[in-house]
Residue frames relative to the residue before (quaternion, step in Angstrom):
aa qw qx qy qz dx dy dz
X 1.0000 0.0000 0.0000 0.0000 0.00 0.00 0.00
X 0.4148 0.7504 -0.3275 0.3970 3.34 1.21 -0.97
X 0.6842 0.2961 -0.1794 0.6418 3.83 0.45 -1.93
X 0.5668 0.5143 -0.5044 0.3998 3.73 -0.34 -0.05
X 0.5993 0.5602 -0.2262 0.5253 3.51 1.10 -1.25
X 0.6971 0.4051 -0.3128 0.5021 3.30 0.35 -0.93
X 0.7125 0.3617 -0.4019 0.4472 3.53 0.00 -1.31
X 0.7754 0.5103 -0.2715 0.2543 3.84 -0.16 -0.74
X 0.5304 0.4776 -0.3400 0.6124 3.21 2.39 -0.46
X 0.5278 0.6108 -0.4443 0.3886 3.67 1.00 -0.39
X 0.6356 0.5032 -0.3927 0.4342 3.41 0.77 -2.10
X 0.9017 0.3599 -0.1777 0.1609 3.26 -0.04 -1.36
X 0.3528 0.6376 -0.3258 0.6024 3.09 2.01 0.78
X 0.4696 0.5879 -0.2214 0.6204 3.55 1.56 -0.52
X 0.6341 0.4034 -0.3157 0.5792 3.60 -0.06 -1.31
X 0.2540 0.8489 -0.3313 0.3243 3.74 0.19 -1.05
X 0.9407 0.0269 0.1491 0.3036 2.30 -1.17 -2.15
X 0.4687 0.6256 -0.3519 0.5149 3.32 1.98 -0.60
X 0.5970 0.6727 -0.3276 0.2893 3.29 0.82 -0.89
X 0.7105 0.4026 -0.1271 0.5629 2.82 0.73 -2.21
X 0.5974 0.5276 -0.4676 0.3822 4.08 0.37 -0.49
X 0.7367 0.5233 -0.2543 0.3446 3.56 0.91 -1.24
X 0.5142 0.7733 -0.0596 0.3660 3.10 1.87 -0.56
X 0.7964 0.2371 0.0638 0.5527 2.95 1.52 -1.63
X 0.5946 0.5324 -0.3635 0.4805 3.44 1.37 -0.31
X 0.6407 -0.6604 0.3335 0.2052 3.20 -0.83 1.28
X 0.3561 -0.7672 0.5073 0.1652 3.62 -0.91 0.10
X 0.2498 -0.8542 0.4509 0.0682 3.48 -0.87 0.87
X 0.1679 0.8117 -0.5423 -0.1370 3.79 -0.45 -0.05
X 0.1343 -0.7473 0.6091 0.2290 4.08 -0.80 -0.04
X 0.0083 0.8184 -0.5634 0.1131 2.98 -0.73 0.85
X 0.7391 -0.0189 -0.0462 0.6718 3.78 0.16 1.58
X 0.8103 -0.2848 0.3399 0.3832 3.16 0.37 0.53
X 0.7601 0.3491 -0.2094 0.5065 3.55 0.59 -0.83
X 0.5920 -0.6024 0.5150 0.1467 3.81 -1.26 0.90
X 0.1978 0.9032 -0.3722 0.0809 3.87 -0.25 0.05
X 0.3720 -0.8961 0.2315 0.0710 3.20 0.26 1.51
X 0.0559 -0.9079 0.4012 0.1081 3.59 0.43 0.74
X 0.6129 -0.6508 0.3133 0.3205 3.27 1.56 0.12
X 0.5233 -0.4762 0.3984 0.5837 4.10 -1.10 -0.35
X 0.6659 -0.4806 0.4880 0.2957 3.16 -1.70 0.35
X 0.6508 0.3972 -0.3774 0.5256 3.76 0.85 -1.21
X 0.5866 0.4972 -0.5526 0.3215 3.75 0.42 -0.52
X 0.5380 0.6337 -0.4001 0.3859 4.14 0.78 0.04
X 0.7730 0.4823 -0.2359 0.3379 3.32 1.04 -0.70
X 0.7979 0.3595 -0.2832 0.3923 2.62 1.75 -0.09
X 0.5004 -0.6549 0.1371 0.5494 3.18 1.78 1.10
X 0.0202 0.6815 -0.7313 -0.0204 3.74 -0.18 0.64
X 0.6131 -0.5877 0.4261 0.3116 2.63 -1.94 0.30
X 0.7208 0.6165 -0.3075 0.0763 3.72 1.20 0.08
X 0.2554 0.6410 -0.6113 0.3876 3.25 1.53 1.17
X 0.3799 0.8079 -0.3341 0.3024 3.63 0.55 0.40
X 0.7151 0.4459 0.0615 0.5347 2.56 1.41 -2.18
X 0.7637 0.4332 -0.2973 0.3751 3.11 1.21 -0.89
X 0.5298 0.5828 -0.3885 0.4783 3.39 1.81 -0.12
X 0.5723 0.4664 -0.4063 0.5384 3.85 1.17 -0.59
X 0.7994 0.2608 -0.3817 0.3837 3.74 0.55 -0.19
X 0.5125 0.5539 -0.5281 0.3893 3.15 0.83 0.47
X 0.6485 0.6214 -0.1735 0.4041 3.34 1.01 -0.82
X 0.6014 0.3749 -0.2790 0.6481 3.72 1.31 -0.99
X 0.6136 0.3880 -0.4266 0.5394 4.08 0.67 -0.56
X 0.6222 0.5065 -0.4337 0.4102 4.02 -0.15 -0.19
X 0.8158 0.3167 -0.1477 0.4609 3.13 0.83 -1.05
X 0.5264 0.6652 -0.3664 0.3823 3.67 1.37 0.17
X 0.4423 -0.6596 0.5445 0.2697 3.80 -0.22 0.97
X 0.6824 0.5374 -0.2866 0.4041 3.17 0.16 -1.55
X 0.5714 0.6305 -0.2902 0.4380 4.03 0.92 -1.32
X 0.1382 -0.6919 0.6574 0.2647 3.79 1.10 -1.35
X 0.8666 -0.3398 0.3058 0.2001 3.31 -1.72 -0.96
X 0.2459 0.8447 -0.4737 -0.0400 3.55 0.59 1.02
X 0.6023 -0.5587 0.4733 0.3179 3.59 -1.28 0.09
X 0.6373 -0.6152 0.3091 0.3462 3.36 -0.76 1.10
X 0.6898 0.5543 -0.3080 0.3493 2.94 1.15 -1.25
X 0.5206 0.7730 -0.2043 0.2996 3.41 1.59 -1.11
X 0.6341 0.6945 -0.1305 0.3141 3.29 1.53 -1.54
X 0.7308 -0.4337 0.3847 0.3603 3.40 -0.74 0.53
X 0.7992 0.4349 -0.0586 0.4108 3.39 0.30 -1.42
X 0.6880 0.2921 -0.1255 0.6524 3.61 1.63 -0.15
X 0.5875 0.4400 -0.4108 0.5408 3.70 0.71 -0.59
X 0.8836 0.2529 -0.2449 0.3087 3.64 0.26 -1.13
X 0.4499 0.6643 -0.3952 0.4474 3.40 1.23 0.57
X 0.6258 0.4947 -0.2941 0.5264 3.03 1.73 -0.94
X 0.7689 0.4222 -0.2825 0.3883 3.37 0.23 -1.06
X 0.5150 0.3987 -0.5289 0.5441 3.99 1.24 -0.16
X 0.6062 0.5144 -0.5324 0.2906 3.82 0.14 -0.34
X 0.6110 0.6678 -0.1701 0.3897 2.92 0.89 -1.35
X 0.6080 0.4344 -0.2321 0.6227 3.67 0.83 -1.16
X 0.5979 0.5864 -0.3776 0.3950 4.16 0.61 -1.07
X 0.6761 0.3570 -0.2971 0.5720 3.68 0.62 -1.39
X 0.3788 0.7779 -0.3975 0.3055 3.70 0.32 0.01
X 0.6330 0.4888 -0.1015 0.5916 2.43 0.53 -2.99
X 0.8414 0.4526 -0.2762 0.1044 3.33 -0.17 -1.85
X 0.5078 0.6770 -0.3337 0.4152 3.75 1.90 -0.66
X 0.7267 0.4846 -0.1863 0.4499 2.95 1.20 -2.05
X 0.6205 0.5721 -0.2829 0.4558 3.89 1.20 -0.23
X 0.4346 0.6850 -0.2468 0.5300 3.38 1.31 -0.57
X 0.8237 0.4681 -0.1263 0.2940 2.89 0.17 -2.04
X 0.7003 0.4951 -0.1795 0.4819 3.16 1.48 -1.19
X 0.5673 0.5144 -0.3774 0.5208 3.52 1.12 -0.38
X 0.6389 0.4575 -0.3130 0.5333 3.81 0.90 -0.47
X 0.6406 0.5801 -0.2971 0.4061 3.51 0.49 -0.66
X 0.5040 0.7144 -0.1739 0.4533 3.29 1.69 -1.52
X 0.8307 0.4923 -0.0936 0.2426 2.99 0.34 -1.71
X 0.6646 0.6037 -0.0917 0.4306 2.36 1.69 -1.71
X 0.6573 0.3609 -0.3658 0.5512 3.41 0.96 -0.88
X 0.5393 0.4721 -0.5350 0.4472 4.10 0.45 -0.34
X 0.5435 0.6500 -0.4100 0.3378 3.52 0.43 -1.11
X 0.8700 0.3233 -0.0485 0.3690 3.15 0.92 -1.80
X 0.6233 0.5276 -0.3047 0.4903 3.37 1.43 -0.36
X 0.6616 0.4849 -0.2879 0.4942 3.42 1.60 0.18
X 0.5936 0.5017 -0.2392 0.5820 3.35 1.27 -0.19
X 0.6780 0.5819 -0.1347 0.4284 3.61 1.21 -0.88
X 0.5754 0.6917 -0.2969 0.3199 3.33 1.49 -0.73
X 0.6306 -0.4152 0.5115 0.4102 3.71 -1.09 0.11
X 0.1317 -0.5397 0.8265 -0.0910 3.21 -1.31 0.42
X 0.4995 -0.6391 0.5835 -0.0398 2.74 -1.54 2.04
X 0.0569 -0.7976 0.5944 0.0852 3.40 0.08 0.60
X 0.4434 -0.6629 0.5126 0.3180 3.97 -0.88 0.48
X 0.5354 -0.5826 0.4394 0.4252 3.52 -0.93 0.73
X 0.5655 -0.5539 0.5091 0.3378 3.63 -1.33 0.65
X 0.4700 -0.5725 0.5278 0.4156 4.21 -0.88 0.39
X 0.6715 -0.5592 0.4104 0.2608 2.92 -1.41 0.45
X 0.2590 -0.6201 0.6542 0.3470 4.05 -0.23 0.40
X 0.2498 0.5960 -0.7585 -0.0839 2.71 -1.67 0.91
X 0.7078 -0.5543 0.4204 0.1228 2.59 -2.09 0.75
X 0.6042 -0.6338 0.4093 0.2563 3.41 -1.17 1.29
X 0.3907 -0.7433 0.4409 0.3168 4.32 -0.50 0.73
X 0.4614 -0.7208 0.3938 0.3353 3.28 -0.36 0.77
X 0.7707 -0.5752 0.2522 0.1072 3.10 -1.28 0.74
X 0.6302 -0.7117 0.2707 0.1521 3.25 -0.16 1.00
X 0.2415 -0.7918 0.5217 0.2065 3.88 0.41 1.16
């Protein structure tokens, strides 16, 4: 039970790190031609300031001839809201997972242990019998 413990505190040390990676690595969208940085997903939760930007670029693209016709959905200000969400339920599965994994192997490396067992008494032997 012990290696079960281990492997499942590992996995979920894994999940983890996938977690926290998926979390912090920035996002990307192109839209027209042009590249546009929406940043880390966790940086949403705590209200930065760059749903801001993505409304000023939605707003200078709308209004750019050169840009032609994009779909709303296409814009800055919606594409990258979507795709940090997206990247969030990610974080939030692969976070889950690892908190279960966690548990589980505590769960098991505590249930799984040895147990001290008291030495058995000592047989002894009946005195022999009395002539």
């Amino acid at each position: 039970m012990r290696r079960l413990a281990v492997v499942l505190f590992v996995l979920g040390l894994v999940a983890f790190g996938g977690a926290a990676a998926f979390a912090l690595i920035g996002v990307d969208i192109e839209v027209a031609g042009r590249t546009y940085d929406c940043g880390a997903p966790v940086a949403r939760l705590g209200g930065d300031d760059r749903e801001a930007k993505w409304r000023e670029y939605s707003f200078l693209l709308s209004n750019d001839p050169d840009a032609g016709d994009i779909a709303a959905e296409a814009l800055p200000q919606v594409a990258c809201k979507q795709k940090t969400d997206d990247r969030l339920t990610l974080v939030y599965i692969l976070g889950g997972a690892g908190v279960v994994l966690v548990l589980a192997s505590l769960v098991l490396f505590i249930v799984g242990r040895r147990r001290v067992r008291p030495a058995p008494a000592p047989a002894t032997t009946p005195p022999p019998p009395a002539a």
